[in-house]
Each structure stands twice: as structure tokens, then as C-alpha cells.
C-alpha positions in Angstrom: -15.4 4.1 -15.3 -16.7 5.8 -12.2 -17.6 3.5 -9.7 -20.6 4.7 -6.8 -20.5 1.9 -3.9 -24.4 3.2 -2.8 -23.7 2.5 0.7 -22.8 5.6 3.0 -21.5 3.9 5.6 -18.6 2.6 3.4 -17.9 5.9 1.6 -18.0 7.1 5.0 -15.8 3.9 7.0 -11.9 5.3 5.2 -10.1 2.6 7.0 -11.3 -1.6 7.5 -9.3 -4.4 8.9 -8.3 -7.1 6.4 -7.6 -10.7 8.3 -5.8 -13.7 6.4 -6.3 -16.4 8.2 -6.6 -20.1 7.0 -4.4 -23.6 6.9 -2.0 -21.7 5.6 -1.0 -19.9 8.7 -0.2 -23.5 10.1 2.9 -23.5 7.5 3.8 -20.1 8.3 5.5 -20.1 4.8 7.4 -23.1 5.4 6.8 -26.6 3.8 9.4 -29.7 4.2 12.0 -27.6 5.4 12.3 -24.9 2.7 10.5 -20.8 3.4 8.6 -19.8 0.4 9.6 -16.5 -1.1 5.9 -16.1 -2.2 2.9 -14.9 -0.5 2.0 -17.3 3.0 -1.5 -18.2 1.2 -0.2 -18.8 -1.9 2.2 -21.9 -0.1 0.0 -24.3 -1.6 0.8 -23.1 -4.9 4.3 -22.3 -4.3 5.1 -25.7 -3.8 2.9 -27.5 -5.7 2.1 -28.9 -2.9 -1.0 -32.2 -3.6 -4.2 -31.9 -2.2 -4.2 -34.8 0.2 -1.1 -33.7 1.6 -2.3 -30.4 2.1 -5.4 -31.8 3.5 -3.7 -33.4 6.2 -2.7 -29.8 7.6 -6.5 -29.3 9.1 -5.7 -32.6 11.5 -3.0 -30.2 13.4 -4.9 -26.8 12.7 -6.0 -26.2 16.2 -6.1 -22.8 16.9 -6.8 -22.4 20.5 -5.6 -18.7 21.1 -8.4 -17.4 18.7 -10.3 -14.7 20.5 -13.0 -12.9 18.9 -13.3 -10.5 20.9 -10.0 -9.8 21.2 -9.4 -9.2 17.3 -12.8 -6.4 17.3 -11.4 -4.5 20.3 -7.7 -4.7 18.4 -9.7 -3.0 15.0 -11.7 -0.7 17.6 -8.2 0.8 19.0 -6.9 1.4 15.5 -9.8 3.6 14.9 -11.1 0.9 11.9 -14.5 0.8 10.8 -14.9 -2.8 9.3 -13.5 -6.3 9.3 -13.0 -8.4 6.2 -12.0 -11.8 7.4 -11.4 -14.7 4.6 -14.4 -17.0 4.7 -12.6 -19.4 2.3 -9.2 -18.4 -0.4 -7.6 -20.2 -3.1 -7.0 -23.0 -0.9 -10.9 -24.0 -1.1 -10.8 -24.0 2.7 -13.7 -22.7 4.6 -13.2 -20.8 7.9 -16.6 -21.3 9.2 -18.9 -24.4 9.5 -20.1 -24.9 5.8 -22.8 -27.4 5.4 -22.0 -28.4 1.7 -18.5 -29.4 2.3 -16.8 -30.9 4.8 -13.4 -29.3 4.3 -14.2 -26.4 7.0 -12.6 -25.8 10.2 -15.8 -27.1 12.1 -15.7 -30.7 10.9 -11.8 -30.8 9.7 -10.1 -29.7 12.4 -9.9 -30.6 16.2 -10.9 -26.8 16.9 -14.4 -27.4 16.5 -15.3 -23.9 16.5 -17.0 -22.0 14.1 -14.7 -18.0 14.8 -17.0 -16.2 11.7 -19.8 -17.2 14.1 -18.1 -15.5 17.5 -16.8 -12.8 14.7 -20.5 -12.1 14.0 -21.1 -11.4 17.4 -18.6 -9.4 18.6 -18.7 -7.3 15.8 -22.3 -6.5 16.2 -21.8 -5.6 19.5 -19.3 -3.5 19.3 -20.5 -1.4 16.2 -17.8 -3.0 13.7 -19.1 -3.8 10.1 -18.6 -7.6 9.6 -17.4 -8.5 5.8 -15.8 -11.4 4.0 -13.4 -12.4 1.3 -14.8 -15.1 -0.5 -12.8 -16.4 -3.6 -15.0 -17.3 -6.0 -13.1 -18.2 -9.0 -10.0 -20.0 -7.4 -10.1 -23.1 -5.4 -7.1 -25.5 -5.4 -9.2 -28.2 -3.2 -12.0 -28.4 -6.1 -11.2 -30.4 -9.3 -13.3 -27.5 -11.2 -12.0 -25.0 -9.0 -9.8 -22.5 -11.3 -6.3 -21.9 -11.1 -4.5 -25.5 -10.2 -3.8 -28.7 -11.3 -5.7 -29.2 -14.7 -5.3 -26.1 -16.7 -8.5 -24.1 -16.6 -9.7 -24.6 -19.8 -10.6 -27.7 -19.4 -12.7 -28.0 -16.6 -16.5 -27.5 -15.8 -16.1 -24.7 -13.7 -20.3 -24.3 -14.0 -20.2 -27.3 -11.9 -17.7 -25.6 -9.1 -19.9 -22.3 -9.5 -23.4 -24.1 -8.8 -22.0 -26.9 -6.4 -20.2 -24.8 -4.2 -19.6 -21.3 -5.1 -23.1 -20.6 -4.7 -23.7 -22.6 -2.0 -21.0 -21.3 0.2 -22.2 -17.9 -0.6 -25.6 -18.4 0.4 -24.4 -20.0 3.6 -22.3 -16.8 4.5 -25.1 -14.3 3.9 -27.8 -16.3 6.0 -25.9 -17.4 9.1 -24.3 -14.2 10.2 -26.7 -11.7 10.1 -26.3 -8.1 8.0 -22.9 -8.8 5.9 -21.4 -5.3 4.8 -19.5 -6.7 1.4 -18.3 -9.7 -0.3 -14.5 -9.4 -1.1 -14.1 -11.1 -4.6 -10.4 -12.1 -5.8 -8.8 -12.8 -9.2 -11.9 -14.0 -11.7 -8.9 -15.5 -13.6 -11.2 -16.3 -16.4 -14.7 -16.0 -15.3 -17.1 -14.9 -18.2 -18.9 -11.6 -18.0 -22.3 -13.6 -17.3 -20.8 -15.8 -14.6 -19.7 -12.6 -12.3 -23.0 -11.4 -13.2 -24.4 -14.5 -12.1 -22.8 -14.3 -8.6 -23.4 -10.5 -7.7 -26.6 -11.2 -8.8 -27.1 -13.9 -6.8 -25.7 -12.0 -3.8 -27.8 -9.2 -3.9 -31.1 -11.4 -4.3 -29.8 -12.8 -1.0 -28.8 -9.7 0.8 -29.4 -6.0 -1.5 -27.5 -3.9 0.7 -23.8 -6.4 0.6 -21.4 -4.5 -1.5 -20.1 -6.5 -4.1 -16.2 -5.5 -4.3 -14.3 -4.6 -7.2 -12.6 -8.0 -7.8 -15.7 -9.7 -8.4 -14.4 -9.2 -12.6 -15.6 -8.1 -15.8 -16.1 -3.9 -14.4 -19.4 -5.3 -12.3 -18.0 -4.6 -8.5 -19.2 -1.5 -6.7 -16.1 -0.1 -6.3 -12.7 0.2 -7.9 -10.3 -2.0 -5.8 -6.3 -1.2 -6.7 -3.8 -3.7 -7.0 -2.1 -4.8 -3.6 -0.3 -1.9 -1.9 -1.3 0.3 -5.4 -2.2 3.9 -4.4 -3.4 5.8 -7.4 -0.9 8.9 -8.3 -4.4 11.4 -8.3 -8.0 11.8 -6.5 -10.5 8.6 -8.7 -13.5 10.5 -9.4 -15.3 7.5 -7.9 -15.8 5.0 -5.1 -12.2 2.9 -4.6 -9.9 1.2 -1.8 -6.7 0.1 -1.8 -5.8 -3.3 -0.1 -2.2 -3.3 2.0 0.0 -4.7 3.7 1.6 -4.4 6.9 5.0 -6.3 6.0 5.2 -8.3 3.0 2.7 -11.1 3.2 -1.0 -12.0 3.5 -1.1 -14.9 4.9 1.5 -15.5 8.3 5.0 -16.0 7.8 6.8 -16.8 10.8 9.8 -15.1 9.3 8.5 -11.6 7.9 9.1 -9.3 10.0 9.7 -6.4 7.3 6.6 -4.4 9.3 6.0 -0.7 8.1 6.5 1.8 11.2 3.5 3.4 12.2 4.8 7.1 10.4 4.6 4.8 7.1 1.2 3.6 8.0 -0.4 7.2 8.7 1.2 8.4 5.5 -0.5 5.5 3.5 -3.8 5.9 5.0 -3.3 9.8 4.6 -2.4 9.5 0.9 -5.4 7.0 0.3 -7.7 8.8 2.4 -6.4 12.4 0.9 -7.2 11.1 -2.4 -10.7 9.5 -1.7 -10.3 6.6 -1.4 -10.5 3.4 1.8 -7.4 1.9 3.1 -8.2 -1.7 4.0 -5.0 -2.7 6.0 -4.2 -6.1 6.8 -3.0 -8.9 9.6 -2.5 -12.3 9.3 -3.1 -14.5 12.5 -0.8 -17.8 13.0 -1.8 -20.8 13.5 -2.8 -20.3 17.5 -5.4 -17.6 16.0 -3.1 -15.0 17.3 -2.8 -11.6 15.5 1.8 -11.2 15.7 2.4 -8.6 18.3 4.4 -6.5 15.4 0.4 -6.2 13.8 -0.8 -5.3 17.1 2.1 -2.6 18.5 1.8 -0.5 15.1 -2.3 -0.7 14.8 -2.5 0.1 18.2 -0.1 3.2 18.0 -1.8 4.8 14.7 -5.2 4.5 16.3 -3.9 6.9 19.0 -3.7 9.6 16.5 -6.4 8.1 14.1 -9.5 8.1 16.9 -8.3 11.9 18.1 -8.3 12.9 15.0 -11.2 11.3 13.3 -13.2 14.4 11.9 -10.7 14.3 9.6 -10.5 10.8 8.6 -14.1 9.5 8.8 -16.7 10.8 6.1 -13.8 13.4 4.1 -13.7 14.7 0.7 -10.0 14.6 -1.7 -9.1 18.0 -1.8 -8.0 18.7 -5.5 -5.4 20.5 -6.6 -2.4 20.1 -4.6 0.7 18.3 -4.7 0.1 15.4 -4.1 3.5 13.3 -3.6 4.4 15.9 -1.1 5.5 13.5 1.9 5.4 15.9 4.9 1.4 17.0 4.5 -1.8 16.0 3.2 -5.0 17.1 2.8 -8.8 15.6 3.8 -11.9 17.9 3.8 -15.3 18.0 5.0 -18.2 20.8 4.2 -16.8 24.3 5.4 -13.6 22.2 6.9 -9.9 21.7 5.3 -7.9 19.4 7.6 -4.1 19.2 7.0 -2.3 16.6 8.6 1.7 17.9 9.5 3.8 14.9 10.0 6.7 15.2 12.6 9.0 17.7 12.3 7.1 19.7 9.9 5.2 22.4 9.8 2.8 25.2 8.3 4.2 28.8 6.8 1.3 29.5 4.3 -1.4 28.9 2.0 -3.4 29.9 -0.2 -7.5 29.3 -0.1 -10.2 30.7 -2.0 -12.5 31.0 1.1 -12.3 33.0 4.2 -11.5 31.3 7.4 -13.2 31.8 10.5 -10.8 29.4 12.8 -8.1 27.6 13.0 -7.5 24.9 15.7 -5.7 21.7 16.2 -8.3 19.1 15.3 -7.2 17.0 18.7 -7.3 18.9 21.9 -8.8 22.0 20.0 -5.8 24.3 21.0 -6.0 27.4 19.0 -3.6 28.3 16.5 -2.2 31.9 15.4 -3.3 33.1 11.8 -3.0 35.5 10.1 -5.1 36.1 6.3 -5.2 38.8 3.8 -8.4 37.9 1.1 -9.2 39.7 -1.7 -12.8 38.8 -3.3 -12.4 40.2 -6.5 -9.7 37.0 -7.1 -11.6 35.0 -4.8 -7.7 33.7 -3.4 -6.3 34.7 0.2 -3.1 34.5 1.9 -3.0 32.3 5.2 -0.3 32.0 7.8 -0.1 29.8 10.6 2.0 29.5 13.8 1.3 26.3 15.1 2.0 25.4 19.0 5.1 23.5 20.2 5.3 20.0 18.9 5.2 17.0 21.5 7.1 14.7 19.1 3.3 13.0 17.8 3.7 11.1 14.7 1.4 13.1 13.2 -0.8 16.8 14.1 -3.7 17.6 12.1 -4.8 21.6 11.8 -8.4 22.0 11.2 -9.6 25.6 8.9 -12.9 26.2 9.4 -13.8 28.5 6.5 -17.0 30.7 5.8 -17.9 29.0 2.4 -17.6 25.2 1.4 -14.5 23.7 1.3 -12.3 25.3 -1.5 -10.4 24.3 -4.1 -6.8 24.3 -2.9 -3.6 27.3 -4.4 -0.7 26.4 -2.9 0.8 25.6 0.7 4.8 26.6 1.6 7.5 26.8 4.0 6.1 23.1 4.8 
């Protein structure tokens, strides 16, 4: 089913921070000695850990090094567009100052801070699109929460749903000003008419908040993958793909498996080339500290991502070509086909079914050498390209301006 979002600014965004950040992060995978192998924020579950022994985690969580500002001005580097920061996960733990239950890091922890409050700020200051993960479904702290302790079945989730689903939604779409999307997770077994009842419920609140894919039974906005899941072709629809930067959510003092920043631009160049968002994550420890791993490769992508962001920002999937090459890919815009090289590559030819005017790299705007042969009576051309000298980037983008719309793409060699 074709999926349409409604809001431009999020077909337009291409690339969002994700943040997992909770009592979890206090663990940093580890409980009574032993490292999970699972997810960090699924430790709870891992372990089977009780909920007043988990509980007693917020009496330590004090996470002094948070810095709000700090964590826009880190998404601002890396050239991202939004921020979805977990409000509350599986745990049942609520990162902000909820009024209709007491486990929140206002009134559970020694912190005392409400950071989805200094979030809100600095985010509308600095242009960033504020967003949050809320799970609806799942809460391990709730005896009618789904998905622990007594099997689901037989609990009154209605009563979880009205008592503090609801509530907690309404409190995170009142206090903090324009919200750009709820990120639902795993509706386990949510009926149709509940998810209906909670986007519903959201958009009565706040019409424009994008309800994400997740929220269950084919009602969210968009299509969202499975973790790390990039679809093989183009989705003729709105979709995003949530990732990873090592292999975790939640912190893990011990995961260190971080993707280089050649593998990040390829993933956000494979999303983006095939329409879709990339909504890459960090997870802050227990100081409120994004790792410096998170920071080093966000910060070195958005070197190439904010000087070449005519070709990120606002593009179209350009159909048609191969699209697990791994040394190219494609983005376009009206009258413009961007190809990104990555290192050590480069262009021979291609074919196009529309003139080209110009050809420059899309960074500094250095010219490049063409040549074209077109014929109109088989509307296809012949380009060739001698780009200048690499630097050793990560990554060069060449930008075609062509006399018509962007075309459907022939073919592409000597890459």
C-alpha cells in the first residue's frame, strides 16, 4: 500500500537523528555481572530482570553531562534535519516530567531535570524538527502494559491505553510546542480500532504530528522498514528506514562494532537514492553523553552531507538503474541528476534521455569535462565525463543539469 506522509517538510528532511536514551543506558548492557547479547533497551527483558529491582536504577540515574544544546549542534553538523528522542520505551520509563506517573526522570531520579523540555528549546532555535518515540503498546513497568510478565492475553490493556497511554501522549503534544511525529513501536497485539484510537487521538491534539509507520494495523503515515532493512528497489511511497550505528539502541559500554563513515554515506545514499529517510541513531550513556565513536563518524559524514545537500535534501529515486551497484548512486531533483562517486571511483559514461546543459561538481562548483552525442528521434544520448583530480573525499557528488526534467536513467559504465 502506498503510503503519502502529507507533510513536506519530512518528504523533504532525507536524514533525522534517532536518540535512545533511558535507565537503560545506566546498565550499559550489563546486569549482575553478566553483558547481554541483546539489544541495551531490551536488558530489562533480557534478564528478566523484576520491576522493583529495575526500579531502583532511577535512584543512581543522574545524568549530569546531558547538554541540550550540545546534542542539536551534534545533529546540525551531520547535516540532519530532525530529532526523535525516546519520550518513554518498553521500559514504561518516561524521559520527561509526566504528571500522571511518577516513574519519570523528574520525580525518580536525583537529576531533576526535565532534557525533552531543554530539547524543545534548542531545537526550535536552531531550526531542528523536534519528534518522539513513544511506545504505546509495550510497557514492562505497567501490569497492563503488553509484552512482560503476565502473557498479554490476559490483561486489560484498555485500562493501560486510557490510564496512561493516552495520557502520556497528551502530555507530550501540549508541553513542547509543534511536535513533527510520534514514533510508534511493536503494537504486538493492538486491535485495528485501538491504533485507530491513538492516531486519532493524536491528530485531535496536534493535526500536523505524523503518525509513523509502527503505530500497527497499515494506519501510520509512512512505511517504516525493519531495523537496518533497506528495501532492494525505489517504494512508490513515503518510507524510512531506522539504523544503527554499531549494533545496539540503547548504550552498551562494550559495542564498539561502529560503521565507518564510507558505510554510513553509502546507507544514506542507497536509502536516499531509493526515496526513502534514513533515521540514524546514537544512544547516550548514563552521564547524557552521546560516545565519541557516534560523534567522530556523524561529524565526518556531515562534512560531505551539508556541501553537498542539493542532492540530499528534497530528491527524487531515479528509476532504472542498478541499484546494488556499491561505487555510485543516484538522487534527482527537477532538471538535476546528482551522482554520488565514492572514493576511488569514477565516471566513463552514461546514457540519459535528456540533453545536458552542465556539468559541475555539486560542492565547490568546479566544472567538469563532457562530452554528449543525442539523438531525438531515440530520445537517448551518450555522456562522457572527465572528472577533476580526486582529494581522497569519502565521497564526490557530479551534478547534470539537463534541458528537460529529470530523465529516466540507460545505463552508466567504466564506473
Amino acid at each position: 500500500m502506498k503510503k503519502d506522509c502529507r507533510q513536506q517538510w519530512w518528504k523533504d528532511a532525507k536524514y533525522g537523528l534517532f536518540i535512545h536514551w533511558g535507565l537503560y543506558s545506566q546498565l550499559a548492557g550489563s546486569y549482575q555481572g553478566k553483558q547481554t547479547s541483546s539489544l541495551g533497551e531490551w536488558i530489562m527483558k533480557h534478564f528478566n530482570i523484576p520491576v522493583a529491582d529495575y526500579e531502583k536504577i532511577a535512584c543512581d540515574f543522574n545524568p549530569t553531562g546531558f547538554n541540550a544544546d550540545e546534542w542539536v549542534e551534534l545533529a546540525k553538523d551531520a547535516g540532519m534535519e530532525y530529532i526523535v528522542i525516546t519520550a518513554k520505551h518498553h521500559d514504561g520509563f518516561a524521559m520527561y516530567h509526566s504528571k500522571c506517573s511518577k516513574y519519570n526522570i523528574v520525580d525518580a531520579t536525583p537529576f531533576g531535570r526535565d532534557p525533552i523540555a531543554e530539547l524543545a528549546v534548542s531545537c526550535k532555535r536552531e531550526g531542528i524538527r523536534l519528534c518522539f518515540y513513544y511506545s504505546q503498546a509495550q510497557d514492562w513497568h505497567e501490569p497492563n502494559g503488553l509484552g512482560y510478565g503476565t502473557p498479554n492475553e490476559e490483561k486489560d490493556f484498555d485500562e493501560y491505553l486510557q490510564n496512561k497511554c493516552k495520557p502520556q501522549l497528551k502530555e507530550l503534544l501540549t508541553q513542547y510546542g509543534d511536535v513533527g511525529l510520534i514514533w510508534f513501536d511493536t503494537p504486538q497485539t493492538m486491535s485495528f480500532e485501538q491504533s485507530k484510537e491513538v492516531k486519532d487521538y493524536v491528530k485531535s491534539i496536534q493535526p500536523d504530528c505524523i503518525v509513523s509507520g509502527r503505530i500497527g494495523n497499515t494506519l501510520g503515515e509512512y512505511m517504516s522498514t525493519g531495523d537496518n532493512q533497506i528495501p532492494i528497489l525505489p517504494y512508490d511511497g513515503d518510507w524510512e528506514v531506522p539504523a544503527t550505528l554499531n549494533d545496539t539502541w540503547g548504550y552498551k559500554s562494550f559495542d564498539n562494532n561502529w560503521k565507518s563513515p564510507e558505510q554510513v554515506l553509502r546507507l544514506l545514499f542507497k536509502v536516499n537514492g531509493r526515496g526513502g529517510n534514513y533515521l540514524l541513531n546514537v544512544g547516550p550513556d548514563d552521564k547524557g553523553v552521546i560516545p565519541q565513536g557516534s560523534v567522530n563518524i556523524l561529524r565526518e559524514v556531515g562534512h560531505f552531507v551539508r556541501a553537498n545537500g542539493r542532492a540530499i535534501y528534497a530528491t527524487q529515486p531515479v528509476w532504472g538503474y542498478p541499484y546494488e551497484a556499491d561505487n555510485y548512486y543516484m538522487t534527482s531533483t527537477k532538471n538535476h541528476l546528482y551522482i554520488h562517486v565514492l572514493k576511488g571511483s569514477n565516471i566513463g559514461g552514461l546514457m540519459l534521455s535528456s540533453p545536458i546543459k552542465n556539468v559541475t561538481m555539486l560542492a565547490d562548483g568546479a566544472p567538469v569535462e563532457y562530452s554528449q552525442s543525442f539523438a531525438p528521434t531515440s530520445g537517448q544520448g551518450h555522456v562522457r565525463c572527465r572528472l577533476p583530480e580526486s582529494r581522497g573525499e569519502l565521497c564526490r557528488t557530479v551534478d547534470f543539469e539537463l534541458e528537460t526534467e529529470t530523465p529516466q536513467f540507460g545505463s552508466l559504465d567504466n564506473l
